[in-house]
Structures are given as structure tokens and as C-alpha cells.
Steps between C-alpha positions, in 0.01 A plus 500: 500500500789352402667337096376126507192494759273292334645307267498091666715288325551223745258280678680344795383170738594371805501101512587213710680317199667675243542202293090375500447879443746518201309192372127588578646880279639340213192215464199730559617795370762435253706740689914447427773470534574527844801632651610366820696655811559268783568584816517907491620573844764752445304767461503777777150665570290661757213395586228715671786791546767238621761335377457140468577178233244271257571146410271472160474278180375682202398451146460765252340411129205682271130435394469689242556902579451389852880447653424240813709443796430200749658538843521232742641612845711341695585764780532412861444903568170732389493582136215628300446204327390329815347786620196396278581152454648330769687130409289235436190694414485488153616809344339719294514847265745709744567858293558654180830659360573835330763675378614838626719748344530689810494266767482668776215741362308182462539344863490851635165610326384107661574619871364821436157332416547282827650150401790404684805335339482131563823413410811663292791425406793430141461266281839518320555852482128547459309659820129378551217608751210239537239784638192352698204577315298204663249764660396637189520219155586216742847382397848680537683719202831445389706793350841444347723778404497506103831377438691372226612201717167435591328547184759237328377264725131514423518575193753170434151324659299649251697421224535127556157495481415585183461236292604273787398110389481337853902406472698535838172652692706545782878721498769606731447880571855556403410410155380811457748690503822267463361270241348182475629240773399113578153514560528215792676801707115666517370256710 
């Protein structure tokens, strides 16, 4: 198959508000900190095979081994967040994330088994495929290319959780990987 398949590290959920989400996480759970992107909408994608744009709010932070990611959409165009949870109805668990050493083994070795790519696109200098595997364990997959870039970034999530005491439960993304910052910029 291909180096990575397998091996879920992230959880990831679609919501209507990122903010009650963050909260429900870090009160139920104990999951945290949370690190906080607003308004992503620079990033160029295609969607079903054509080029298009998403508008989304997102929230990375860790329970345990389990890295989560809450994603709440604010896209005027398709996107494969709303294609299983359109606004306003709730939200729920929307894929699982790997890692993939050869990318393009990975998504390739996906079509080849009959899942379409949903959406793909960079993050940074990072490429990622979400591959619809609805029709078969009923929720999309996520592959990354295993960079160094993107590694940094979840492993900088991981890391503030350990031993995390419930101080500044919610953090600018850019923390991450330019330092701390005012925590009143994450909201």
C-alpha cells in the first residue's frame, strides 16, 4: 500500500460554533489547549476536480494521543465539510487524518480503490487530499504530506498539552510557531 496508511492521529469535526465547541472539548473531555485560526480563506483548493475557495474557522488542540481539529465552515461555495454537514445542522465527526510519506502513493492507492478526492489543496507548503471514503467507514480521510512544516505544527499541539493545567485554554495559531502572543488575539 503505501508508508503511513493506517496510522490516525487526528480526529476532525465539523461545527456550527467553534467557540461552544472549543468549550464543550475542553469541559467534557479535558481536551487543550486549543489553537485557533480565524478566518482561513486564502487557501487555494479544488474541490470535486475544480478549482474553487473555503471560508473556514478552525481549532486544532489534543485529548490525549488523539490530536483533534474542530472546523466550522463558513463557505458561500461547496466544500466537503458541508458536504456532510450543511450550516446550521449541527455538526458532527467529519474524517480522520494520516500522515503520508509519499503522498501521492497514498491518494493514488485511494482512487485506485474507488474514492474520489473531495477536496485538495496547500496548507503552507504542505499539499493535502481529503479522499471520500463516506461509501465505505462513513466519514472522509485526510492525508497530509509528512512534512517537517507540518509536523512542527502538530506536534507544537501536542506538546502544549502535556502537562497543560487549564491556563490560556484557548491560543492564537501563530503561537505555534512564532511564540507566545496576547491570548485576547485568539478570539
Amino acid at each position: 500500500m503505501f508508508d503511513g496508511a493506517g496510522r490516525v492521529f487526528q480526529n476532525c469535526y465539523v461545527v456550527d460554533d467553534l467557540d461552544k465547541a472549543i468549550e464543550h472539548w475542553i469541559k467534557t473531555i479535558g481536551a487543550g489547549p486549543f489553537f485557533v485560526n480565524r478566518k482561513l480563506d486564502n487557501l487555494e483548493i479544488e474541490y470535486r476536480g475544480k478549482p474553487s475557495g473555503i471560508d473556514i474557522d478552525f481549532a486544532l488542540g489534543q485529548a490525549g494521543p488523539i490530536h483533534i481539529e474542530l472546523i466550522q465552515d463558513n463557505s458561500k461555495n461547496p466544500t466537503v465539510y458541508n458536504d456532510m454537514y450543511p450550516k446550521g445542522s449541527g455538526g458532527g465527526f467529519h474524517h480522520v487524518g494520516m500522515l503520508a510519506k509519499d503522498f501521492e502513493a497514498a491518494v493514488s492507492a485511494y482512487e485506485d480503490a474507488g474514492c474520489e478526492r473531495g477536496m485538495i489543496g496547500m496548507f503552507g507548503s504542505t499539499p493535502f487530499a481529503y479522499m471520500d471514503t463516506r461509501s465505505s467507514v462513513g466519514f472522509f480521510t485526510e492525508f497530509h504530506h509528512d512534512t517537517a512544516e507540518i509536523r512542527a505544527l502538530f506536534d507544537g499541539v501536542e506538546a502544549a498539552s502535556k502537562d497543560w493545567n487549564g491556563e490560556r485554554p484557548v491560543r492564537p495559531m501563530s503561537e505555534l510557531l512564532e511564540g507566545p502572543r496576547d491570548p485576547a488575539n485568539a478570539r
